[in-house]
C-alpha positions as CSV (number, residue, x, y, z in Angstrom):
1,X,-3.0,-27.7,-9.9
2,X,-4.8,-27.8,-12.8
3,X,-4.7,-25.5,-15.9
4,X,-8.2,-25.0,-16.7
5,X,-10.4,-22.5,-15.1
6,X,-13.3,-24.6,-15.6
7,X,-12.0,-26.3,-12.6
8,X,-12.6,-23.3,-10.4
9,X,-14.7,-20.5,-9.2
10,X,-14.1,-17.0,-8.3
11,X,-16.2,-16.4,-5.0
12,X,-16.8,-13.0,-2.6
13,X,-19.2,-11.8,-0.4
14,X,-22.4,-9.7,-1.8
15,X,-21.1,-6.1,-1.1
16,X,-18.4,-3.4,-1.5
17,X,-17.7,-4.1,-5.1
18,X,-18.7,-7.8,-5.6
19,X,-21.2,-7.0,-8.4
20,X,-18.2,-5.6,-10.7
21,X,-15.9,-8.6,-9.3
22,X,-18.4,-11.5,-10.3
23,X,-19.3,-9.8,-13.6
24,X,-15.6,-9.5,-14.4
25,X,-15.3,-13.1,-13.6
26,X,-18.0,-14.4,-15.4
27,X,-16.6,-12.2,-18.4
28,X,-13.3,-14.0,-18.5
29,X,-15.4,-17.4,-18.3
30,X,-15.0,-18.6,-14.5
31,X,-18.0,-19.9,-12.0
32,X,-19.4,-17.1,-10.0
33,X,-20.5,-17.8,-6.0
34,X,-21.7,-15.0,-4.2
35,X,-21.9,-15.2,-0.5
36,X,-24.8,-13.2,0.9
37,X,-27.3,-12.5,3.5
38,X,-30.7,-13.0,3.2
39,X,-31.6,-8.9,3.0
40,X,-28.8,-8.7,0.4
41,X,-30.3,-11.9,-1.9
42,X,-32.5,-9.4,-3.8
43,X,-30.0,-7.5,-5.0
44,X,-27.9,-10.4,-6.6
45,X,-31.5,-12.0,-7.6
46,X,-31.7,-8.8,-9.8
47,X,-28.4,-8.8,-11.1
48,X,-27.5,-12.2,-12.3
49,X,-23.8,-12.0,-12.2
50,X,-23.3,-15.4,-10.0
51,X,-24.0,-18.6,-10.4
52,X,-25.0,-19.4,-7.3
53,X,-25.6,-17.9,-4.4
54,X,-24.7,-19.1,-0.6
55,X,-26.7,-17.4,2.1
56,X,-25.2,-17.5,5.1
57,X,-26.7,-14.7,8.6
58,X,-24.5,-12.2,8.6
59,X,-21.0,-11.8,6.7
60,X,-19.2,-12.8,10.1
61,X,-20.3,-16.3,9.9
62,X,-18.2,-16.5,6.5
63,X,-16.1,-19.1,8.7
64,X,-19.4,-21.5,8.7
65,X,-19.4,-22.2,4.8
66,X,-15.7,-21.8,4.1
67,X,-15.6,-25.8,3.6
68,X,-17.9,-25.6,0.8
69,X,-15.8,-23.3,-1.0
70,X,-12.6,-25.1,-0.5
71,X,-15.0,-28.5,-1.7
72,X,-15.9,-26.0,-4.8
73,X,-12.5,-25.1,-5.6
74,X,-13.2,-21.6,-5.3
75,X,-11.4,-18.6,-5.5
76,X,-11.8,-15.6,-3.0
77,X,-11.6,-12.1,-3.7
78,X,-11.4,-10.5,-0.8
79,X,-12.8,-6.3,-0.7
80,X,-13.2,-3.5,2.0
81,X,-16.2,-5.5,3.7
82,X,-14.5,-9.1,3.6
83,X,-11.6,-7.7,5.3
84,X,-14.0,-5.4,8.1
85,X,-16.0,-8.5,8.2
86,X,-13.7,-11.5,8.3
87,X,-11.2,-9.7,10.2
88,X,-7.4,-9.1,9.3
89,X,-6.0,-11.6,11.6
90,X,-8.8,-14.1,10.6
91,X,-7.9,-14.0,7.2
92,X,-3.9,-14.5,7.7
93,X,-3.9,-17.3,10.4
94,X,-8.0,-18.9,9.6
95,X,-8.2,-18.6,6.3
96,X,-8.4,-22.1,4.3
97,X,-9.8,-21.5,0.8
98,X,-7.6,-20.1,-2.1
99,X,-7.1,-16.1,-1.2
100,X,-6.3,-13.7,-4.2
101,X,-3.1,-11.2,-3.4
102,X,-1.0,-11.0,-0.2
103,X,-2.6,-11.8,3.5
104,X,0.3,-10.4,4.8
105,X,0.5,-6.8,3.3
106,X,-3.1,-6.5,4.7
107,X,-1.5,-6.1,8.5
108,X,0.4,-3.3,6.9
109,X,-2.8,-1.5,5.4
110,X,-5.0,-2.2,8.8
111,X,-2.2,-0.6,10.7
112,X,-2.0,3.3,10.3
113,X,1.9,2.9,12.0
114,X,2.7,0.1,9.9
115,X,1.2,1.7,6.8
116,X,3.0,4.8,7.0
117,X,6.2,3.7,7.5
118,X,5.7,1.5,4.3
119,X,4.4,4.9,2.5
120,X,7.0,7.1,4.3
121,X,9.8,4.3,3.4
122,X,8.8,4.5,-0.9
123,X,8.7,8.1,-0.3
124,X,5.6,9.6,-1.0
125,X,4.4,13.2,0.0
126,X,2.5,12.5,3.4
127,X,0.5,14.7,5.6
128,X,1.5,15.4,9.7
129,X,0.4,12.7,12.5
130,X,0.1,14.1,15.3
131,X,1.2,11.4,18.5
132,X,-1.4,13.1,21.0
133,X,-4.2,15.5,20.8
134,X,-2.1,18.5,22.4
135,X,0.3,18.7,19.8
136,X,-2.7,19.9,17.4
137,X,-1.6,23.2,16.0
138,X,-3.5,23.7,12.8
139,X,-6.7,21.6,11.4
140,X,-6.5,18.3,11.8
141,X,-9.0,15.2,10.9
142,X,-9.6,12.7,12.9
143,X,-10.2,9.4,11.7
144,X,-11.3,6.1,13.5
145,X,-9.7,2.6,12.3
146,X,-11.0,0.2,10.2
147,X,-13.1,0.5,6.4
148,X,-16.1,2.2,7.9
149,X,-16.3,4.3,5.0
150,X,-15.7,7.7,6.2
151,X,-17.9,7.2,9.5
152,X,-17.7,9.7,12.4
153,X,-14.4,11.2,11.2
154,X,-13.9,14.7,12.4
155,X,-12.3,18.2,11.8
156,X,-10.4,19.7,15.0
157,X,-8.8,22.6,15.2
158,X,-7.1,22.7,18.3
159,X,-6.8,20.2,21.5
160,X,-9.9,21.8,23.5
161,X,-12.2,21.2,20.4
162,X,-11.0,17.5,20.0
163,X,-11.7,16.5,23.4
164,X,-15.1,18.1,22.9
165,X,-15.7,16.5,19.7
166,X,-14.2,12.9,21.1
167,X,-17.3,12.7,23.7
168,X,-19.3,11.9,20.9
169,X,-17.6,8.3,20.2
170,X,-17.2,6.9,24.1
171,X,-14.9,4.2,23.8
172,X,-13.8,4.5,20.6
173,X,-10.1,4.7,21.3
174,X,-8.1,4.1,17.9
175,X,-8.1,6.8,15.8
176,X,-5.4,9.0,14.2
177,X,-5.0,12.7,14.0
178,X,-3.8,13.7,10.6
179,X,-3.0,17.2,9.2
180,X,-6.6,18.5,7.2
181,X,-5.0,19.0,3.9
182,X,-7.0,22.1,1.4
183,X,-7.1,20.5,-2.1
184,X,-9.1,18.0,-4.5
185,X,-9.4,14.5,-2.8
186,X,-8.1,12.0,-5.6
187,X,-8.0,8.3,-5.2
188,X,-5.3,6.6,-8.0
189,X,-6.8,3.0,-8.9
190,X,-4.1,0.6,-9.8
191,X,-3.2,-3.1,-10.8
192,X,0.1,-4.6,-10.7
193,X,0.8,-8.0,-12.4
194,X,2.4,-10.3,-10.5
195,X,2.9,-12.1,-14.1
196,X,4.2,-9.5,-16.0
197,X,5.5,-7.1,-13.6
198,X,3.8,-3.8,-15.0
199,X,1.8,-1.6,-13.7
200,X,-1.5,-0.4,-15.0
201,X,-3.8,3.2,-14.1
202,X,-7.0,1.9,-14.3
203,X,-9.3,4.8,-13.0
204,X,-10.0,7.8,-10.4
205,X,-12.5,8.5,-8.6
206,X,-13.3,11.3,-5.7
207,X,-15.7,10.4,-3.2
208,X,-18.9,11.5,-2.4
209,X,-19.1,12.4,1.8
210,X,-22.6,12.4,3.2
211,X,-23.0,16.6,4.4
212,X,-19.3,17.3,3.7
213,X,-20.0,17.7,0.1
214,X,-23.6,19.3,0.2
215,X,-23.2,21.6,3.5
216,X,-21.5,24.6,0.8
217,X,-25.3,24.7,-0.4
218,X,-26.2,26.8,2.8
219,X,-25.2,30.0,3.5
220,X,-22.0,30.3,5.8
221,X,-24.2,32.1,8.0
222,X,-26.7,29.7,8.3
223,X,-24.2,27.0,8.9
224,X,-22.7,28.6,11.7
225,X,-26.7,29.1,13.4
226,X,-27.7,25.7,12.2
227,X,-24.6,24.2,14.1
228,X,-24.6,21.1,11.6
229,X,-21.8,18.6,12.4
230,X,-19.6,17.9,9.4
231,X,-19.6,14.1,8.2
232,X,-17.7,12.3,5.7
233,X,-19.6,9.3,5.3
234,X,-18.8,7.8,1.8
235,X,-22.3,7.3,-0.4
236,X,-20.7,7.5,-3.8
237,X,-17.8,7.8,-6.1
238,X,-17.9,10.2,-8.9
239,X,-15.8,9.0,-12.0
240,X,-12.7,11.9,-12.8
241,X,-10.2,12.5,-15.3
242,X,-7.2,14.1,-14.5
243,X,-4.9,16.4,-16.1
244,X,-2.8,14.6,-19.0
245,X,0.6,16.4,-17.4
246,X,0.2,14.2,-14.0
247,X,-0.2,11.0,-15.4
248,X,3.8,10.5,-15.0
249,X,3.8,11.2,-11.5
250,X,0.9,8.8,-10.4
251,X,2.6,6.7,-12.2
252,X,5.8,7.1,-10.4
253,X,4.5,7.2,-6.8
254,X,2.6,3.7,-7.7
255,X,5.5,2.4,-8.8
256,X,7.4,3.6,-5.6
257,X,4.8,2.0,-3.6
258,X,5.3,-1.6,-5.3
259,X,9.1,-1.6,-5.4
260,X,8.9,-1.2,-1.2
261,X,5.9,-3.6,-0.8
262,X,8.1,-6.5,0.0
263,X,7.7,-6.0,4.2
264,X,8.4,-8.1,7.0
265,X,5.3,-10.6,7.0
266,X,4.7,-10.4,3.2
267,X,7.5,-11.3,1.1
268,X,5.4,-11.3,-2.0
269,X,4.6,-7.7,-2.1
270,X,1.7,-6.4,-3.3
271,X,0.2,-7.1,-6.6
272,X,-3.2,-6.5,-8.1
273,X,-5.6,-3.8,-7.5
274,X,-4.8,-1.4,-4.8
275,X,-5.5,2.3,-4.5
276,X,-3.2,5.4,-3.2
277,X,-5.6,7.8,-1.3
278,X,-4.9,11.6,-1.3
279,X,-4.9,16.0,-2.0
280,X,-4.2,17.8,-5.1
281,X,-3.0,20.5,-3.1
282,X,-3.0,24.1,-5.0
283,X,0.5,23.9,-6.2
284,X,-0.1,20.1,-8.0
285,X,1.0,17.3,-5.3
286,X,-0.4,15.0,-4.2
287,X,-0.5,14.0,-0.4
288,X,-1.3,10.5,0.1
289,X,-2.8,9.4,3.4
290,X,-3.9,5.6,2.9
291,X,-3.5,2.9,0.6
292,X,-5.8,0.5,0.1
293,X,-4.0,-3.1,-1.0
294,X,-7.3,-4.5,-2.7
295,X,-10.1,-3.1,-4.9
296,X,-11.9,-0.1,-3.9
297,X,-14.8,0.6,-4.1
298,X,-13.9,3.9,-6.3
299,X,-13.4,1.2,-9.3
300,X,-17.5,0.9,-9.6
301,X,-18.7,3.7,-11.6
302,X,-16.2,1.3,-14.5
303,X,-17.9,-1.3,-14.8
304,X,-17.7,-1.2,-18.7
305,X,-14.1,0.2,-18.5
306,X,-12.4,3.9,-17.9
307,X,-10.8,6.3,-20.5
308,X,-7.5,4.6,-19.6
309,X,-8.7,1.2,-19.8
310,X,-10.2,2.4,-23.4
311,X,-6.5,3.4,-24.4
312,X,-5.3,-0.5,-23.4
313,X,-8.0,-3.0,-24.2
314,X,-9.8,-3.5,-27.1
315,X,-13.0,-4.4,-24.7
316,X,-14.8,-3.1,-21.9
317,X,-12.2,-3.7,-18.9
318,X,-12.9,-3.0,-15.0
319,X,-10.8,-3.6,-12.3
320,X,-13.2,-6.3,-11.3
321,X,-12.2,-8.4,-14.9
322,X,-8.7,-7.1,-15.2
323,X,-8.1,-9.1,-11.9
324,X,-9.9,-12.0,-13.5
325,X,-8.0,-11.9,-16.6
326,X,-5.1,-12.1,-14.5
327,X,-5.9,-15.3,-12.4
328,X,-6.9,-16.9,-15.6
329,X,-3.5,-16.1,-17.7
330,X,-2.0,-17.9,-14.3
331,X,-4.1,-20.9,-14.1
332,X,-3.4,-21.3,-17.7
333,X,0.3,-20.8,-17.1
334,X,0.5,-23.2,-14.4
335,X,1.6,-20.1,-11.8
336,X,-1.9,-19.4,-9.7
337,X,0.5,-20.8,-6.5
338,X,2.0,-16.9,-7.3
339,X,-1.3,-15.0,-6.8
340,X,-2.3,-17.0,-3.7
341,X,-1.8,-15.3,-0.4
């Protein structure tokens, strides 16, 4: 392989957080390829952060132009809407061009089983499951699989209100019922080198959930006559800081997390930028539900860097160049074959 990135390109497709991926890229000096549809081509005609620009119908036909990335000696980044788009099991057994991080811990995030033994086995602070609606015995959420941001999860109380609530998703069979945790929602952005073997806090970020977070501006009486449906639809992140004192245990449970990420199926583990998903309950701990093993889309609002970025580098340093930086300190190297999937 050769040792110059001026021999290849870091390519994703136009959404999620390909913006602050390309920019990154282009920062650290790589060729940029976006791959976008045609009502997304405005958006990257606005903000020049790629070179060029493949159109293809819709982000499902990804397959159709894969050979011309291979030909271009690209790169691909894969985010929340490659892998809804492209599919998990497309990636790990289709999948021809050079792929950043580990195919194979993707099965493990996709799967809320899988993914909570891994979590349960580097022993983090999780909430309930509950196997089958009727063992519901305090508020639960119900969430539907796959990264649909948030869509058409649910609050439940008992097993009569679920199966009331479930007639509104017919056919939608694969969920999970998960203990409703009272606290602050935090989500810990993270990259591990696969180089160097450290671990970095990049940023946090709590999301922004469509009438979840706006429904406390009415009245509790007039949200019990309104009869509004609670949704939790992401449509932002807003950037947070947290307390100085719990930096050393987000550290820790990151750590935990990559010292039991070598699973069945991915003997690399995981490296780069993933994110652990959770509560601040009252009493300070954090209850993880998901991890993320990619870049999230929480990373965004730090674009030109976070606090803790500002206390490492001595420039502006996203998630979405931080992963460059890292591919190009391999090429260089001679050890990309190490961050390839």
């Amino acid at each position: 392989m050769s040792t110059s990135i001026s021999d290849y390109a870091i390519a994703t497709i136009g959404s999620h957080t390909a913006l602050q991926i390309l920019k990154g890229a282009r920062d650290e000096g790589f060729r940029t390829i976006a791959i976008i549809t045609p009502e997304i081509r405005p958006v990257f005609e606005s903000f020049p952060v790629a070179d060029e620009l493949i159109e293809i119908p819709s982000f499902a036909d990804y397959f159709s132009i894969e050979e011309e990335l291979v030909k271009k000696n690209a790169i691909v980044i894969p985010h929340g809407s490659f892998v809804s788009y492209v599919g998990v099991e497309e990636i790990a057994t289709k999948m021809k061009a050079m792929y950043y991080g580990s195919r194979g811990i993707l099965r493990w995030e996709s799967d809320r089983s899988m993914e909570r033994q891994w979590l349960q086995k580097a022993g983090l602070n999780l909430p309930r499951v509950f196997t089958k609606p009727e063992e519901i015995d305090c508020p639960v959420i119900v969430k539907f699989h796959g990264a649909k941001g948030g869509f058409g999860y649910f609050i439940a109380k008992s097993p009569a209100e679920f199966y009331e609530r479930i007639k509104e998703f017919p056919g939608q069979n694969d969920y999970a019922i998960q203990e409703y945790i009272v606290g602050v929602p935090m989500y810990v952005h993270y990259f591990y080198s696969a180089l160097t073997g450290e671990l970095e806090i990049m940023s946090f970020d709590k999301r922004y959930e469509s009438n979840a977070d706006s429904i406390g501006r009415i009245a509790a009486k007039d949200q019990i006559e309104s009869g509004i449906r609670t949704s939790y639809t992401i449509t932002g992140n807003i950037p947070i800081v947290v307390r100085e004192s719990m930096l050393p245990m987000f550290f820790k449970i990151g750590q935990d997390v990559i010292n039991t990420s070598k699973l069945e199926g991915a003997p690399k583990g995981l490296f780069g930028p993933f994110c652990l998903e959770g509560i601040i309950d009252p009493n300070l701990n954090f209850r993880v539900f998901e991890i993320s093993a990619r870049i999230v889309a929480g990373t965004n609002p730090y674009i030109e860097g976070s606090p803790y970025t500002a206390l490492r580098y001595k420039e502006p340093m996203s998630t979405g160049r931080r992963l460059a930086r890292e591919i190009k300190q391999a090429i260089e190297a001679g050890r990309l074959e190490e961050l390839l999937g």
